[in-house]
C-alpha positions in Angstrom: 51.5 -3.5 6.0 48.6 -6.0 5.3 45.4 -5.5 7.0 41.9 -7.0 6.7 38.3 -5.5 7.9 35.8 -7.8 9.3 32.5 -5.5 9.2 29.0 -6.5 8.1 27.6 -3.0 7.2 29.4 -2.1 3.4 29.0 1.8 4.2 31.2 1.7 7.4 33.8 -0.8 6.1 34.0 0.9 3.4 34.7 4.6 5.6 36.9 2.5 7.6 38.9 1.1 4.7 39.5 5.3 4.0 40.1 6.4 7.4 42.9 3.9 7.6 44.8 4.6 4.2 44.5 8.3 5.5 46.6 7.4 8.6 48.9 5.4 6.4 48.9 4.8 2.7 51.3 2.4 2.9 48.6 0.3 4.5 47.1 -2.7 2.4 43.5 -3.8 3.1 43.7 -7.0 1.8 40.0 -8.0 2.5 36.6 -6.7 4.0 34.7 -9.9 5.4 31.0 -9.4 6.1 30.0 -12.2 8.6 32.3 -14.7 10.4 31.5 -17.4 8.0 33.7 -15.2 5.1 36.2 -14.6 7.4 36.6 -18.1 9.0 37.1 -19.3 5.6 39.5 -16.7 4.7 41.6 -17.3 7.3 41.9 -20.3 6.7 43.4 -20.1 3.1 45.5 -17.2 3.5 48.6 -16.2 5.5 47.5 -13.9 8.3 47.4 -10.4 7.5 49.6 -8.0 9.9 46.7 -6.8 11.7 42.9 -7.3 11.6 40.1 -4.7 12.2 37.0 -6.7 13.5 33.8 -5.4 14.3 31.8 -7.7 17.2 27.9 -8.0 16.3 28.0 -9.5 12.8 25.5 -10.7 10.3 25.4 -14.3 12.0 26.9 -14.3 15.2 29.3 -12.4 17.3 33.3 -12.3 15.5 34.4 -13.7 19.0 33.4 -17.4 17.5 36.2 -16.6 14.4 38.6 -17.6 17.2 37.1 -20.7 18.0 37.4 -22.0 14.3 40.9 -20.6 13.3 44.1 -19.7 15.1 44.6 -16.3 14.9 47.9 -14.7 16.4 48.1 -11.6 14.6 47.1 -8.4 16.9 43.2 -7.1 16.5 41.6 -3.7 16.7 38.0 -4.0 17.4 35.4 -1.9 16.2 32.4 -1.7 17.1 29.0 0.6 18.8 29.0 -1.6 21.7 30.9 -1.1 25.3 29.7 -4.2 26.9 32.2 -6.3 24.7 35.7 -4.4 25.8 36.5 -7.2 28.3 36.1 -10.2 26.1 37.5 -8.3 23.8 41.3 -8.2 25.0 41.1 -11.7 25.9 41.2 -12.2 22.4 44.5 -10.7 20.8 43.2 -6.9 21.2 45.4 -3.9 21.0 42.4 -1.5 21.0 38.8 -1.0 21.6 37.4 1.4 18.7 33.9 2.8 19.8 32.0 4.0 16.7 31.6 6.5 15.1 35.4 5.8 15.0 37.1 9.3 15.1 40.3 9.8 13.3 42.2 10.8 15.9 41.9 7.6 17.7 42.5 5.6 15.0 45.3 7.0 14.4 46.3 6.6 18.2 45.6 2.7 17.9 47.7 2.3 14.5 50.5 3.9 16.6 50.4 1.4 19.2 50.5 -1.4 16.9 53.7 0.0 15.5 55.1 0.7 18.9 54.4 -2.9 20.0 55.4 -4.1 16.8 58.4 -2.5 17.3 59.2 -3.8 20.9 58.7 -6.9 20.0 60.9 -7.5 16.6 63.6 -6.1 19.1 63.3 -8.8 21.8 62.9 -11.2 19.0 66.1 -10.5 17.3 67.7 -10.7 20.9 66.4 -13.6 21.2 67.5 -15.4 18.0 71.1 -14.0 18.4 70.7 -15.9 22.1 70.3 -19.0 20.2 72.8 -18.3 18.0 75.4 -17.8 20.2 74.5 -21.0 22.6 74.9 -23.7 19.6 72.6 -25.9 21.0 70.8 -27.1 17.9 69.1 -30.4 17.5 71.9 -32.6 15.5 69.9 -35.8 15.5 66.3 -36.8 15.7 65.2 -40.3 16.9 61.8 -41.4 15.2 60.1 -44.4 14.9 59.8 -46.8 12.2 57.7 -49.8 12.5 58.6 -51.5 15.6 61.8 -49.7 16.0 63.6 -46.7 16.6 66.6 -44.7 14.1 68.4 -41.6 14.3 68.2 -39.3 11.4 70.7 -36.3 11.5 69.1 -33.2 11.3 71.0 -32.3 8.1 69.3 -34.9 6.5 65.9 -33.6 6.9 64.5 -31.4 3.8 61.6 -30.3 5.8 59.2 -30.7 8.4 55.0 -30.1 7.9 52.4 -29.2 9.7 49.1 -31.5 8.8 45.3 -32.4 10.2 47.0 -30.8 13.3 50.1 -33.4 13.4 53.4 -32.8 12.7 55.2 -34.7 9.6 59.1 -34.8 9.4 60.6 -35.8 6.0 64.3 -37.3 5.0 66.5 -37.5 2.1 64.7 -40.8 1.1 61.0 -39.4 0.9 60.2 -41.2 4.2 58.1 -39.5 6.6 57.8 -40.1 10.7 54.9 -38.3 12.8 56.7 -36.1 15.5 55.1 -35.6 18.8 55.8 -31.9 18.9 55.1 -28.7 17.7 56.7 -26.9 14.3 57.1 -24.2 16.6 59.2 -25.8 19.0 60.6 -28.3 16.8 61.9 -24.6 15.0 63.5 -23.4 18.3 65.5 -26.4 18.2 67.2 -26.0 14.9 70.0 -23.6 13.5 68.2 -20.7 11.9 70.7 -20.0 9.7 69.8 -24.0 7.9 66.0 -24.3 8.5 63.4 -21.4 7.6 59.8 -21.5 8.6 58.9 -20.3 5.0 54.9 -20.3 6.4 52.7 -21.7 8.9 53.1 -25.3 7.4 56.6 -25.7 6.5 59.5 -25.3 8.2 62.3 -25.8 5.3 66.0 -26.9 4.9 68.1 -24.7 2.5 69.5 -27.7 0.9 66.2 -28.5 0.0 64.8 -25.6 -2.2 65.7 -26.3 -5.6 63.9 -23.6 -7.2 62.2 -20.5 -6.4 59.4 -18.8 -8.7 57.7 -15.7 -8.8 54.1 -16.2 -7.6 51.2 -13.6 -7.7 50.4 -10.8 -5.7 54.3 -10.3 -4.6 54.7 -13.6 -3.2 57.3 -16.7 -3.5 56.6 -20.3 -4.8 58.7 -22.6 -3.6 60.2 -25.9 -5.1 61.6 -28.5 -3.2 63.4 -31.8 -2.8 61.9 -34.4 -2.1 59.0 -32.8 -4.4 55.5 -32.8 -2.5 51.8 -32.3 -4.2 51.1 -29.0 -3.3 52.5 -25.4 -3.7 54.4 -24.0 -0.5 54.1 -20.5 -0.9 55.8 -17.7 1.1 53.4 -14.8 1.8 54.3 -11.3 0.5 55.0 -9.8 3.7 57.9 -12.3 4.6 60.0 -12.7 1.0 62.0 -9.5 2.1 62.9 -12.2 5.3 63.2 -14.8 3.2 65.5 -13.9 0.1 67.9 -12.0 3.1 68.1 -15.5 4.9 68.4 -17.4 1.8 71.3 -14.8 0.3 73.6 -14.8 3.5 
């Protein structure tokens, strides 16, 4: 599991970087961030860890503003020496409220109720996708416009959709693209999961469009496709187990 610490004082995120191995040492802190400028920007060029630990007064500002600059839907266990912040807190993704000092013991409790709600959830998720495999209503056809006119472009001949400078791109066999007036996550509900993949939070990808897949570092997947584009489209380590199961069927 990948986790990051958001803490501006090195001594504690470093005691809280050992205290959570200790619970789990299969447990990967991928980053400690000191101030929410470090972690806006990290955010926003990685994948989302699994889980973030986030303390609340920082070096320039409270962490609560992270949420303002970045999307963040991943779960978040706050820690911190205040209890004035608890409410605001879970009205931002919380799972826990960590008073410090943090005691083992209850960090240990909170890691077990991120597995537990992990858990529920992955369930009612797979339920859910079987639902939609069962009912066979998936998007066949896609009407889009091009110049002063409309066409119908069958969802098998679309290598891939993209998320960009918060529109939503769709791209055919030709190379041409149409603007989409929806989300990629519902345009995903709407297709066949067994032919498109959501291979991170910008692409959703045909199969018939990865011509090549390469090793990438730190465990992850690089992903070439047809029609090429002009930047890499990576999978994150913590979804290639996903991927290369869907991919393999």
């Amino acid at each position: 599991m990948r986790v990051i610490i958001i803490e501006d004082e090195k001594p504690a995120a470093q005691k809280l970087q050992k205290a959570i191995i200790k619970c789990n040492g299969n447990i990967e802190v991928s980053a400690i961030l000191s101030s929410t400028k470090d972690a806006t920007a990290w955010l926003r060029e990685n994948a989302l860890p699994e889980l973030i630990f986030m303390d609340i007064e920082l070096s320039d500002g409270l962490s609560f503003s992270i949420f303002e600059e970045v999307t963040i839907t991943c779960p978040v266990i706050f820690t911190t020496a205040y209890d004035e912040y608890w409410q605001e807190a879970f009205e931002h993704n919380s799972i826990d409220y960590l008073l410090k000092p943090i005691r083992q013991d209850k960090l240990e409790t909170a890691l077990k109720k991120y597995e537990t709600l992990k858990k529920y959830f992955t369930l009612n998720y797979q339920k859910l996708k079987h639902w939609q495999s069962e009912s066979n209503e998936y998007k066949k056809r896609f009407l889009v416009k091009k110049g002063q006119d409309y066409i119908s472009i069958k969802t098998e001949d679309i290598p891939y959709f993209y998320a960009t400078h918060k529109l939503v791109c769709m791209v055919d066999n030709k190379s041409q693209k149409f603007i989409l007036d929806q989300s990629l996550a519902d345009i995903e509900k709407r297709l066949d999961p067994s032919q498109f993949y959501r291979v991170n939070r910008k692409y959703l990808v045909n199969m018939t469009a990865i011509k090549l897949m390469k090793t990438y570092p730190k465990g992850k997947l690089k992903l070439e496709v047809a029609p090429p584009v002009n930047e890499d489209i990576i999978v994150a380590q913590e979804n290639v187990s996903a991927f290369k199961e869907w991919i393999g069927r």
